[in-house]
N, C-alpha and C positions, 0 to 999 in steps of 0.2 A: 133523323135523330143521330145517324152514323156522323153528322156533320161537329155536331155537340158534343159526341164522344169524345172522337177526337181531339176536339177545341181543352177538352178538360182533360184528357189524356197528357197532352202538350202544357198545361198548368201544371199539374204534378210533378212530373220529369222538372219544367224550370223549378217549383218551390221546393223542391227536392235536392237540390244542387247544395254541397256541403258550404258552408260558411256564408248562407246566405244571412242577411241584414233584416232584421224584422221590425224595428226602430221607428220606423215612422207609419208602418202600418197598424188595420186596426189586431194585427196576431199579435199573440205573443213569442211565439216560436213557429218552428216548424210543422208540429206537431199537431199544434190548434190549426195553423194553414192546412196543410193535408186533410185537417179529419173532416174539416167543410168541404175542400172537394173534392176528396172521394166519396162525403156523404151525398154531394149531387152526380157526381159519376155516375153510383150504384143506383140511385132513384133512373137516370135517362137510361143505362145501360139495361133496366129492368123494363122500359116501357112505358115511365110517368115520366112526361113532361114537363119539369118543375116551373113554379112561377118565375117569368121573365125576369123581373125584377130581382128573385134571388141570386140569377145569374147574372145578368148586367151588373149590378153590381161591382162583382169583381172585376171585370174589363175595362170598364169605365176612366177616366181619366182621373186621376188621383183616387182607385180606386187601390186595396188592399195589392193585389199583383202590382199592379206599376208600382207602387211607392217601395215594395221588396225589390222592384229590377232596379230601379233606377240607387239603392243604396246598397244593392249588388252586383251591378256592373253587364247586368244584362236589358239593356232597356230596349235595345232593338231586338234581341227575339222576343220580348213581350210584346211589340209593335206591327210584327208580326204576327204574332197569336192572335192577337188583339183585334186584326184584319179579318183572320177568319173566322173569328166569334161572331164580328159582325155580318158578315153572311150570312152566318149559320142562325143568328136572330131575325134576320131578316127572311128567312126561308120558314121559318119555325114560327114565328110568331106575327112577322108582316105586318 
């Protein structure tokens, strides 16, 4: 689980970045981005494993993150992250 921490740890910090773009995602701001993942942070940092799917999700290829990097200028550390989410799915959920 420490692997998903981290995976969502590393989302916050990027959707946290001032003058981020939320335009083509499904956020509205930053605010709605953050309170979803830190709402699944706090569920895995607690010990519930949430359903895969709520977490894919975000990772995903035109999925809410990328579509904020790529119309804020960070698409490769999303491509990154995005690398070790998928690890961290595949260790977790297999």
């Amino acid at each position: 689980m420490d692997l998903l921490v981290n995976v969502l740890e590393a989302a916050v910090e990027l959707i946290s970045i001032e003058g981020n773009d939320f335009v083509w995602s499904s956020w509205s701001n930053a605010d709605e981005a953050l309170g979803e993942v830190r709402s699944l942070l706090a569920r895995v940092q607690s010990g519930v494993l949430p359903e895969r799917a709520d977490v894919a999700i975000l990772f995903a290829p035109t999925g809410p993150i990328q579509e904020v990097s790529l119309s804020s200028g960070w698409a490769e550390a999303f491509l990154k992250v995005a690398e070790r989410y998928d690890y961290a799915e595949q260790k977790l959920w297999g």
